[in-house]
N, C-alpha and C positions, 0 to 999 in steps of 0.2 A: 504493500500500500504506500510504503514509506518510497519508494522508486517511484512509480506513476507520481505523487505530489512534488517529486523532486522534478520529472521529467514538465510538468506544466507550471513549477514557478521560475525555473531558470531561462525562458524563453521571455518571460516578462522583464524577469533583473535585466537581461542583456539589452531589452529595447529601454529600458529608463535607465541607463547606463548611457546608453546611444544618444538618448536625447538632452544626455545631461551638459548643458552651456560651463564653459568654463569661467572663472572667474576674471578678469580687467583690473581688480584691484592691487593685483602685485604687478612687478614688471618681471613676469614671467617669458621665458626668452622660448620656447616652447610655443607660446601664441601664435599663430601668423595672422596674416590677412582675414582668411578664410572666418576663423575663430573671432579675431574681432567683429566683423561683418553681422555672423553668425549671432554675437551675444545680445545685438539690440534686436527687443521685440520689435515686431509689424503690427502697423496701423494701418489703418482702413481711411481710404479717403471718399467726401473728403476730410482734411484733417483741417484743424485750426488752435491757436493757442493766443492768449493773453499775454501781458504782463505780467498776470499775476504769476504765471508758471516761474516766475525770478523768486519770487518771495515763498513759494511752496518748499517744502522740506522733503528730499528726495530720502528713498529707501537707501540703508548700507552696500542691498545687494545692485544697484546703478554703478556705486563707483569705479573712477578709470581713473589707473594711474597715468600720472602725467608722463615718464619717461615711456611708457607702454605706447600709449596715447601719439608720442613722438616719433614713434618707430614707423607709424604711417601716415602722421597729417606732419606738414612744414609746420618749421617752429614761425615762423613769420603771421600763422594765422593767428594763434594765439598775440604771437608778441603784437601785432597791431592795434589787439583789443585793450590787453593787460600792461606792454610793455615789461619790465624788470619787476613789475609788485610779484610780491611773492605770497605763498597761503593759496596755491591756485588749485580751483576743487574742482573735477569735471563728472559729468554724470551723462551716461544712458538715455536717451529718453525713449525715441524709437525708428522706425527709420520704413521706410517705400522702398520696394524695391520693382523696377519696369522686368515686366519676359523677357528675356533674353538681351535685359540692355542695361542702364545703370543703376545706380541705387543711391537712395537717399537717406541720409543719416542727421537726425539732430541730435546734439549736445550741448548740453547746460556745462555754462562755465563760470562761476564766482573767484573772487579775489576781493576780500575786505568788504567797499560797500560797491564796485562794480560785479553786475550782473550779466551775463548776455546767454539769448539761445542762437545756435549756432549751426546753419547746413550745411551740412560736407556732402559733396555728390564722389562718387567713385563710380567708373566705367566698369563697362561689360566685363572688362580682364581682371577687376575690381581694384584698378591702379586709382591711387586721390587724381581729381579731374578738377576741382574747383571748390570756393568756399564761398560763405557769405554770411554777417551777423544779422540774424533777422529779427530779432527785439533784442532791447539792450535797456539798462538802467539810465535814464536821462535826470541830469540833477537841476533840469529847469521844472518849479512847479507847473501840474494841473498836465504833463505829458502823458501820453499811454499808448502801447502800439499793443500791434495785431499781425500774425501771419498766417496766412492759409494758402493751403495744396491743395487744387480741386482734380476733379478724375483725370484731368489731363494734361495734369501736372506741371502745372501754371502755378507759380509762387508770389505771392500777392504778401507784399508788406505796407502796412499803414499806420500812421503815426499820428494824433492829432494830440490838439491843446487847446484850450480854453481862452479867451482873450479876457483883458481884465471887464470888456463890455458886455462878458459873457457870450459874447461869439462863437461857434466853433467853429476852430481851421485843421486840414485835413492836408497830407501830403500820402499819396499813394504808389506805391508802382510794382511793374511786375516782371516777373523773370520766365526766362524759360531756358534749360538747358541745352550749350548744341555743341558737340563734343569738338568743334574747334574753337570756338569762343567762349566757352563754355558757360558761367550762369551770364544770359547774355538779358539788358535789359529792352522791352517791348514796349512800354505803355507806362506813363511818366502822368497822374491825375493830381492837380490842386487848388486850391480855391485861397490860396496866400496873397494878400496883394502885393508883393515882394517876395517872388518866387528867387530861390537863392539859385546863380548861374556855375552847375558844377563843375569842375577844368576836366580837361580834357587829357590822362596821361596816356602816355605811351609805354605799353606793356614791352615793348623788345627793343626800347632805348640803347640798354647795355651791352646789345650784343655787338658783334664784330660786323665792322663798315670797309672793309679792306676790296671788295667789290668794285670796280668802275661807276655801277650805277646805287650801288651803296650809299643812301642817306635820306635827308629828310627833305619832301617836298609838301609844297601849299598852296594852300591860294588866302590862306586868309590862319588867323590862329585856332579856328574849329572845321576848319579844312584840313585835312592834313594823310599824309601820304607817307609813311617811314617803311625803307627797305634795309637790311640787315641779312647779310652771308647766311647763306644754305649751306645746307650738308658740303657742298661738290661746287664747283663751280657754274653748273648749271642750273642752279637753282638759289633761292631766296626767301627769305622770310618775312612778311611782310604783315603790315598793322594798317588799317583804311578808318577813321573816321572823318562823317561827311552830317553837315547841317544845313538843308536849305529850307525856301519859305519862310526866313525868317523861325528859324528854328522849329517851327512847327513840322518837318518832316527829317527823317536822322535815318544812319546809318552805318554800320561801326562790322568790321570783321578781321579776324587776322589768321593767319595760314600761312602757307608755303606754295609760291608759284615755281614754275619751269619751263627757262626757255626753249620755244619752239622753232627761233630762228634771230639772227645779229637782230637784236635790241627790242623783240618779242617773244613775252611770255603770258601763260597762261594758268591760271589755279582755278581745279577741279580735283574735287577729293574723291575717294570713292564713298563715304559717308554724307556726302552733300551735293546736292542736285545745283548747288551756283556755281556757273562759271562767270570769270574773268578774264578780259583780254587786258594786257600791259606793252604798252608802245612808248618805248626810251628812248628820248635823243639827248644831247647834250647837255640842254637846257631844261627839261624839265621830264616829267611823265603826264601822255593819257590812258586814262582807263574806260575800257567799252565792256559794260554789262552784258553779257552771252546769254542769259537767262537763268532762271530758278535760284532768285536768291532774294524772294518774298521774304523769308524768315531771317534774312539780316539787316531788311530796314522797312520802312511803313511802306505804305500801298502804292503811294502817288509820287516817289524818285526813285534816282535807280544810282547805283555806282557808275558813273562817269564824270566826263571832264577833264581839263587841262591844271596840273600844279606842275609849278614852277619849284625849282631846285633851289633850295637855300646852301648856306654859304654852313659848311661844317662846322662848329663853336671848337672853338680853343681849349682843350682843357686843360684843365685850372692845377698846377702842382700841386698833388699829396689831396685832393680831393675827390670824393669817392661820394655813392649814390649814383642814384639817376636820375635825371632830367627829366622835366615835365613841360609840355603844352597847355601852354593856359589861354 
């Protein structure tokens, strides 16, 4: 008797063994990817969270240790938020994951009286793809935000405040993931009368300009056009934002083209339906929109036009960073 009860519980022990998530809270070297990935619970969208989720009191069993933590996210995402404070406490919270494609992961992160919750996307290969803080502790009274994921995984963060007239103002906007620009923004909503005008950086300033047609071209300072060395010399690295209509129509992409002939090149990924044409002469670059590239600017422009070649900057002895467009 004592056999058969043995033969029908150890098939149980083994699945709840199986399914047993491992722990985040030590920096066990033993973890990978996989495991971290694995330890946040799945939510159902769509999903949504307050402010208040800063001031909630998370379970013991959330915690992530921070060197762990480090082994797969850049320390840069933290240090932006928290900088050098130290006391830095991060937590679980839960995460989407797409069929066959990336995953999304939030985490709460405190340090003293800063708060933030925080989405990390990782690709199909489950490689970090992008970050972004999407509510955070604001130490201006009467502030309160809001994020939500809807079915179709559309990230929607909103932040209002109260005027002392008792007005409310609202600042909205929305992202969406695209694995070369990755959380890329779409939809910019507000009702501020002094909407603040955000600069404009250049994500692959730092890289190597040793290229012929290697550098920064414009037409205006929210125009702007930055080419930077490819793998080979056939190729390049390239950053596109564009604002026209008076700002009301934008467009912003970055990727890798390849030439297809003396002073023409072309970017088409195999993950994205937009192509670009790149026609370089001495003086400047244009660019002619080839199609399908809806999903990196509004309806009514398109990627083209003429920038003109600016003049390389001097750099500066024993200074370091990168440069920005403003």
């Amino acid at each position: 008797m004592s056999k058969y009860l043995l033969l029908l519980v150890l098939p149980v022990l083994l699945i709840a063994c199986k399914e047993k998530k491992v722990s985040l809270a030590t920096n066990d070297e033993k973890v990978n990817i996989s495991d971290f990935l694995e330890f946040f619970q799945s939510m159902k969208l769509p999903y949504q969270a307050t402010d208040t989720i800063l001031k909630r009191r998370e379970p013991e069993t959330s915690v992530i240790n921070g060197r762990l933590f480090a082994r797969f996210v850049p320390d840069s995402v933290i240090g932006k938020l928290f900088g050098k404070e130290g006391h830095l406490h991060l937590y679980a919270i839960g995460k989407v994951g797409v069929p066959d494609a990336e995953k999304y992961v939030f985490v709460k992160a405190t340090a003293g009286s800063r708060r933030a919750l925080i989405l990390l996307v990782f690709d199909k290969k489950d490689h970090f793809a992008a970050a972004r803080p999407v509510i955070y502790a604001d130490n201006e009274s009467g502030v309160s935000g809001q994020v939500t994921m809807d079915a179709r995984y559309t990230v929607t963060v909103q932040h209002q405040r109260k005027a002392s007239d008792g007005q409310l103002f609202y600042h909205r906007d929305a992202y969406i993931y695209n694995g070369d620009a990755g959380l890329m923004l779409i939809l910019t909503e507000s009702n501020e009368s002094k909407p603040k005008i955000v600069p404009v950086y250049n994500p692959i300033d730092t890289l190597a300009r040793k290229h012929k047609f290697s550098g920064d071209y414009a037409q205006d300072k929210r125009n702007i056009v930055a080419i930077r060395d490819g793998r080979d010399a056939s190729r390049f690295q390239f950053f596109v934002h564009f604002e026209k209509n008076d700002g009301t129509c934008k467009g912003e992409l970055k990727g890798e083209a390849k030439f297809i002939g003396p002073g023409v090149a072309r970017y088409r990924a195999y993950s994205d339906p937009c192509a670009i044409e790149f026609t370089f002469i001495p003086e400047g670059v244009s660019l002619k929109e080839l199609g399908g590239c809806g999903v990196h600017r509004d309806i009514k422009c398109f990627f083209e036009g003429y920038f003109e070649r600016r003049k390389s900057p001097k750099p500066a002895h024993g200074a370091g960073g990168r440069q920005a467009h403003r």
